[in-house]
N, CA, C and O atoms as a printed pandas DataFrame, in Angstrom:
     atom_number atom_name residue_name chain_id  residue_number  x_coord  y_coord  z_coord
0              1         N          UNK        A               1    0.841   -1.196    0.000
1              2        CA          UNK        A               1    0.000    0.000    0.000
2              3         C          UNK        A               1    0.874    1.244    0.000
3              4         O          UNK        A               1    0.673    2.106   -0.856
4              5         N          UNK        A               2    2.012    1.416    1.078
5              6        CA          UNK        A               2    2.600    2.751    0.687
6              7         C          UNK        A               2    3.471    2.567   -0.402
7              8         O          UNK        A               2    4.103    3.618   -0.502
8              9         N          UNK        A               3    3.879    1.664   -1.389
9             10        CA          UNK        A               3    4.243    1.621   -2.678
10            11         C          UNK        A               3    4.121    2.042   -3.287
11            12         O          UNK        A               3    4.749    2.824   -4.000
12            13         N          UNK        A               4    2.704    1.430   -3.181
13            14        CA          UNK        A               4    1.537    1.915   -5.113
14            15         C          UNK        A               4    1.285    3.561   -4.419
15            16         O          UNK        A               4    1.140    4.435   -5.274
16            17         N          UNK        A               5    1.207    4.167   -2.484
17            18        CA          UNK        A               5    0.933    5.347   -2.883
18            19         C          UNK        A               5    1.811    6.146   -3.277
19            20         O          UNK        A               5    1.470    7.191   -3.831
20            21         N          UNK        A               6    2.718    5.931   -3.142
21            22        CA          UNK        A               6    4.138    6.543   -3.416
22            23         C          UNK        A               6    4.349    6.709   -4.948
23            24         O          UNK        A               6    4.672    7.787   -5.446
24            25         N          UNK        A               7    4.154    5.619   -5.634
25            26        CA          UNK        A               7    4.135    5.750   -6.774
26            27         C          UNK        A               7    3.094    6.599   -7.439
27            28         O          UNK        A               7    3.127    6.997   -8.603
28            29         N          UNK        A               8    2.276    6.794   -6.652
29            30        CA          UNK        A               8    0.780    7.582   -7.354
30            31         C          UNK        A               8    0.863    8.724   -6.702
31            32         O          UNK        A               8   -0.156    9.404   -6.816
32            33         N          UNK        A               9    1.745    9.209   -6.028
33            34        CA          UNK        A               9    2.529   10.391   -5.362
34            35         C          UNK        A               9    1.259   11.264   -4.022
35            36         O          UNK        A               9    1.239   12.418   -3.593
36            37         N          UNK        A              10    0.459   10.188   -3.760
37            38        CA          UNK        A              10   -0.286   10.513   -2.512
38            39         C          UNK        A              10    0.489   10.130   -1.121
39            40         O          UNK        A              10    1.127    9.079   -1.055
40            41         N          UNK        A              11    0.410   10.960   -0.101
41            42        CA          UNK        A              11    1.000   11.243    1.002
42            43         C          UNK        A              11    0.428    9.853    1.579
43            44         O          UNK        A              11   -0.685    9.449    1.242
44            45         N          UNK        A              12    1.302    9.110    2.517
45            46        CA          UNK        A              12    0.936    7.808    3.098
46            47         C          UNK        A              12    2.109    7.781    4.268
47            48         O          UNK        A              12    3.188    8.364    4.379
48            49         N          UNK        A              13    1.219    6.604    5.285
49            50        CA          UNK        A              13    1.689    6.607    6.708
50            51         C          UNK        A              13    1.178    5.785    7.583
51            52         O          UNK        A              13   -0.013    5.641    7.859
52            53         N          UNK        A              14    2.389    5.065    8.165
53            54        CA          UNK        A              14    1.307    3.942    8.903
54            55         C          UNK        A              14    1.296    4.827   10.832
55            56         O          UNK        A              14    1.951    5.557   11.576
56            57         N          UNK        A              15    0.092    4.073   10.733
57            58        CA          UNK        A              15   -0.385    5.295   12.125
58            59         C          UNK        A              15   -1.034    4.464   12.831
59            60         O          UNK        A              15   -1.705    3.579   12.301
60            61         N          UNK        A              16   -0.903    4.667   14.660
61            62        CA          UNK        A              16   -1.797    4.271   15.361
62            63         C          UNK        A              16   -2.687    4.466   16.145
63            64         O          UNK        A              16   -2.358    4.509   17.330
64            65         N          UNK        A              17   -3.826    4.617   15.865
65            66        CA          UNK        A              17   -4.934    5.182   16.484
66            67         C          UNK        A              17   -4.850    4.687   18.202
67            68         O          UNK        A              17   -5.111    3.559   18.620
68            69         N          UNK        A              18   -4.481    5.693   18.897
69            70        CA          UNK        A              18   -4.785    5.711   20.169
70            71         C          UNK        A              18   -3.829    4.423   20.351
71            72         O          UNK        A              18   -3.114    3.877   19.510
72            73         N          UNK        A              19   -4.013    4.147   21.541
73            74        CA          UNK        A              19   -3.600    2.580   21.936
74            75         C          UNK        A              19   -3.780    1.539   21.207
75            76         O          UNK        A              19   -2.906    0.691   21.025
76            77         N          UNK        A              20   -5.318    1.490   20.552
77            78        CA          UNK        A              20   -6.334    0.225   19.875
78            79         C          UNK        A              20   -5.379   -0.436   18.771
79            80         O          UNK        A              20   -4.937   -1.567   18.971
80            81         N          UNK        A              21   -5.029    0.343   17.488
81            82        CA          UNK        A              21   -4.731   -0.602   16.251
82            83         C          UNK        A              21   -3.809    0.286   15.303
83            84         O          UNK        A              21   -3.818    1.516   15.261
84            85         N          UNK        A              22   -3.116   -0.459   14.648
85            86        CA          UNK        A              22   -2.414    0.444   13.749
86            87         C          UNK        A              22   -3.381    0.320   12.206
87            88         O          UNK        A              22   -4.096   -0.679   12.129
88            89         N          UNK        A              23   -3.397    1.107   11.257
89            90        CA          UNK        A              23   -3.340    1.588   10.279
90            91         C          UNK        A              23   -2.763    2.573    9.243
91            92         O          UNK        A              23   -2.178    3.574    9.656
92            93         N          UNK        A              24   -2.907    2.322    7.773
93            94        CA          UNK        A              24   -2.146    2.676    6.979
94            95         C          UNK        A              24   -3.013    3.994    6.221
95            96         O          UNK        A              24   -3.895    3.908    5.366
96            97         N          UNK        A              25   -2.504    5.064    6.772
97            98        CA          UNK        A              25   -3.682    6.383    6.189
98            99         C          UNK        A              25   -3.078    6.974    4.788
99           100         O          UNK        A              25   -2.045    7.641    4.850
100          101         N          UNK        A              26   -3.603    6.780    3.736
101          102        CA          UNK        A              26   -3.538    7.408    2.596
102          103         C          UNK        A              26   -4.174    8.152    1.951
103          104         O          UNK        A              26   -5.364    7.903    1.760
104          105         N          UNK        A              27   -3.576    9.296    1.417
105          106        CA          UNK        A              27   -4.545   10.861    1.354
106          107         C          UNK        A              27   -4.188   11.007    0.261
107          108         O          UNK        A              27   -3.086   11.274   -0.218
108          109         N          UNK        A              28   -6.074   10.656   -0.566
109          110        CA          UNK        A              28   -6.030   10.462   -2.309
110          111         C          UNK        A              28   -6.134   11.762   -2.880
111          112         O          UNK        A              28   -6.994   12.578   -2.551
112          113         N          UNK        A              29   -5.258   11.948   -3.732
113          114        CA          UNK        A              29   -4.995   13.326   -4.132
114          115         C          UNK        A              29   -4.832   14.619   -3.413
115          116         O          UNK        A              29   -4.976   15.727   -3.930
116          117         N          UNK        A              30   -4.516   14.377   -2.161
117          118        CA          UNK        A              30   -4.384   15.477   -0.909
118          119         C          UNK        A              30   -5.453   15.728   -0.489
119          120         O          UNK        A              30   -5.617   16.483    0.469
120          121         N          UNK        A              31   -6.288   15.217   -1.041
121          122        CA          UNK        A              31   -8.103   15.554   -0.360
122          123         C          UNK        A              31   -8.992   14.595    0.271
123          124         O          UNK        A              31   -9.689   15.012    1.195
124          125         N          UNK        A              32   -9.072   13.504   -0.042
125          126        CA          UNK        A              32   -9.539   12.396    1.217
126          127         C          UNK        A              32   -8.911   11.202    1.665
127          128         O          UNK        A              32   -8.085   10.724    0.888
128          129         N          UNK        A              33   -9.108   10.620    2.718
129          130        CA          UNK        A              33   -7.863    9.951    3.327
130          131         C          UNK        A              33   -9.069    8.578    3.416
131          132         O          UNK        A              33  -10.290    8.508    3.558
132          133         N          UNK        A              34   -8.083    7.719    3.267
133          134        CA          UNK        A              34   -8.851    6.532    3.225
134          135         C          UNK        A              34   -7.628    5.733    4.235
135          136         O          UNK        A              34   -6.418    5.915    4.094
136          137         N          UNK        A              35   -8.329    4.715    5.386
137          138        CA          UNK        A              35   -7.473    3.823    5.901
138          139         C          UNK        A              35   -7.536    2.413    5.687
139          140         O          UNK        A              35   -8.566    1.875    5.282
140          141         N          UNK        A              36   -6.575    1.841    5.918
141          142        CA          UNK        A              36   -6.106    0.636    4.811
142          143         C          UNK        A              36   -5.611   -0.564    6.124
143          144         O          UNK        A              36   -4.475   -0.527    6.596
144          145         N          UNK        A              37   -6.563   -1.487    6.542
145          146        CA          UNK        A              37   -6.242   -2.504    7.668
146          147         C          UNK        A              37   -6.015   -3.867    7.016
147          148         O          UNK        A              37   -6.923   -4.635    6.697
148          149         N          UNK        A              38   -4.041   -4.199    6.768
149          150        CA          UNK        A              38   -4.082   -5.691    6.766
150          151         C          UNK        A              38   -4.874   -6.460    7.510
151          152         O          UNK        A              38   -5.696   -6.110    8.357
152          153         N          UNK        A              39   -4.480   -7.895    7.023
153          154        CA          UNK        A              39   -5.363   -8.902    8.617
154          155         C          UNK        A              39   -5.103   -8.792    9.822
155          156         O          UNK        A              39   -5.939   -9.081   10.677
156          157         N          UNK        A              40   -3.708   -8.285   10.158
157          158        CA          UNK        A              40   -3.140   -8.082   11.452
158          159         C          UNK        A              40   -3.629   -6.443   11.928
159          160         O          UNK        A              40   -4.411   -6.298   12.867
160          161         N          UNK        A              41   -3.434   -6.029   11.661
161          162        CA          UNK        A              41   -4.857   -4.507   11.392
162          163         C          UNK        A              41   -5.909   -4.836   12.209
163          164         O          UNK        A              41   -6.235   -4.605   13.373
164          165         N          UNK        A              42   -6.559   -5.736   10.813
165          166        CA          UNK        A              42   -8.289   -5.492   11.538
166          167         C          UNK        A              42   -7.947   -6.293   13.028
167          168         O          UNK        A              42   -8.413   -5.999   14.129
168          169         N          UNK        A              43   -7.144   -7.216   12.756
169          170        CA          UNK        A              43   -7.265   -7.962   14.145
170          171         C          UNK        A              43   -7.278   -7.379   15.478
171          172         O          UNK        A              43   -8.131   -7.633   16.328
172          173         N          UNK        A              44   -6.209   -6.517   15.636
173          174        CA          UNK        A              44   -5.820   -5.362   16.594
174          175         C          UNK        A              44   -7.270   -4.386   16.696
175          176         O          UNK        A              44   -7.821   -4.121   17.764
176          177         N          UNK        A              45   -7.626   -4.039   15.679
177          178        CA          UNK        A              45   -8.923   -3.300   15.216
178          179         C          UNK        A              45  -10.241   -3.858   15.841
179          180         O          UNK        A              45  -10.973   -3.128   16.509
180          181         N          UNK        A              46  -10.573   -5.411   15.562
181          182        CA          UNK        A              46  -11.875   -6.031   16.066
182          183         C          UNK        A              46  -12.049   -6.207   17.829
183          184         O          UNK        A              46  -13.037   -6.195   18.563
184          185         N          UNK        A              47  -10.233   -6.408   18.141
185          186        CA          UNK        A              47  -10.098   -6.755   19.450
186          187         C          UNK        A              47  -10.526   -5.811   20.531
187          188         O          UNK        A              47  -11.184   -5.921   21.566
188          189         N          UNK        A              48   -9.565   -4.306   19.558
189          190        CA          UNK        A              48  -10.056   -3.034   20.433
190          191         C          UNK        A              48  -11.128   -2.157   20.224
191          192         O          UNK        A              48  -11.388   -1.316   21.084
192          193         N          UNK        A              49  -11.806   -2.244   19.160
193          194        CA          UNK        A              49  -13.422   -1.431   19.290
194          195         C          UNK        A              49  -14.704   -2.582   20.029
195          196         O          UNK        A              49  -15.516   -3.377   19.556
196          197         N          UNK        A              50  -14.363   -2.173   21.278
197          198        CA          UNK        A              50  -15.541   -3.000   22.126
198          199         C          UNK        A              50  -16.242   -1.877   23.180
199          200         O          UNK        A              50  -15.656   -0.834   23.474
200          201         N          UNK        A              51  -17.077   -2.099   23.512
201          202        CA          UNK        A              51  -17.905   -1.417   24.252
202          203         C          UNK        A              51  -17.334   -0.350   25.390
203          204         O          UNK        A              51  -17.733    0.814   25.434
204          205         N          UNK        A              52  -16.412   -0.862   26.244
205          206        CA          UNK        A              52  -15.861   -0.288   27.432
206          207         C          UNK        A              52  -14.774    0.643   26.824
207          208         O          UNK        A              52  -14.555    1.696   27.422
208          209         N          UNK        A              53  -13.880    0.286   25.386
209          210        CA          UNK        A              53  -12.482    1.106   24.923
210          211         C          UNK        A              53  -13.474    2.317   24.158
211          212         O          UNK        A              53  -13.018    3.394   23.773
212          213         N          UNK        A              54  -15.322    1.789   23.991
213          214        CA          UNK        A              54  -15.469    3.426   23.469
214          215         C          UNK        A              54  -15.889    4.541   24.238
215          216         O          UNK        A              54  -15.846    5.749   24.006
216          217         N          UNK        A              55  -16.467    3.619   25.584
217          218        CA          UNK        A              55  -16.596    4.668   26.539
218          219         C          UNK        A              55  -15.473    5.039   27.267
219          220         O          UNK        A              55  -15.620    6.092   27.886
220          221         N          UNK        A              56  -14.405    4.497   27.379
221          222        CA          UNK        A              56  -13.150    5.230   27.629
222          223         C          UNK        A              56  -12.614    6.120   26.631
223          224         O          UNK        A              56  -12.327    7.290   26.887
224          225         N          UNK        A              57  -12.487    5.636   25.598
225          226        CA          UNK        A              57  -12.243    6.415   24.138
226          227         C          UNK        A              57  -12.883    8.295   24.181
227          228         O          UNK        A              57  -12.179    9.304   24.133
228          229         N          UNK        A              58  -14.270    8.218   24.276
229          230        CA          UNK        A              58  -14.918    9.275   24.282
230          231         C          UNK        A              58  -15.378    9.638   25.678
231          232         O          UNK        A              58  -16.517   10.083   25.820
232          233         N          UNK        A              59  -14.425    9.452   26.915
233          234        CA          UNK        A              59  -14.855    9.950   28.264
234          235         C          UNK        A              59  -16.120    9.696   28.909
235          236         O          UNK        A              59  -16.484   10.310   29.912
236          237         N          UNK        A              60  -17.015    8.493   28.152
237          238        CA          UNK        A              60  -18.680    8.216   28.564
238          239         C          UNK        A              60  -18.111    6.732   29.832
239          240         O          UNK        A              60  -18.292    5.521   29.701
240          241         N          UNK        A              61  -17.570    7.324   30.712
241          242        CA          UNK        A              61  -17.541    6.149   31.737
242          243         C          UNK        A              61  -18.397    6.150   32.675
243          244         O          UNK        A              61  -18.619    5.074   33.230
244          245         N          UNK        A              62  -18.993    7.156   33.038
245          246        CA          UNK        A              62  -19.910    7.228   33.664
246          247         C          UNK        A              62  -21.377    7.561   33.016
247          248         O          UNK        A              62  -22.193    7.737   33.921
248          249         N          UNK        A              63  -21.781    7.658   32.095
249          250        CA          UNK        A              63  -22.555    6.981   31.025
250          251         C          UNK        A              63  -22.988    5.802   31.008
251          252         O          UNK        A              63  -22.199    4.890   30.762
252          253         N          UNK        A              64  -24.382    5.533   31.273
253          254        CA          UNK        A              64  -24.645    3.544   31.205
254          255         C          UNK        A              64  -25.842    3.601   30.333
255          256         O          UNK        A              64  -26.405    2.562   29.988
């Protein structure tokens, strides 16, 4: 993925959201960014979007 963006001369970067998961953010033509999760990605990804990491995520802990 940062290959072909490189070659297609869009800005690319692997990044990790918060603690939860890494991903690969690529920004198509400098104007929208699309993220890009190998299997090891989503995995990290499925493990950490669960109920309790979004109310920690967005400060709703005391929220029920």
């Amino acid at each position: 993925v940062l290959r072909i963006a490189a070659e297609a001369g869009w800005p690319a970067r692997l990044c990790q959201r918060g603690n939860f998961f890494h991903c690969i953010e690529v920004w198509i033509e400098g104007a929208a960014v699309i993220e890009v999760l190998d299997p090891s990605m989503q995995a990290e990804y499925r493990a950490s979007m669960t109920p309790a990491n979004w109310r920690t995520s967005f400060g709703l802990e005391s929220a029920a």
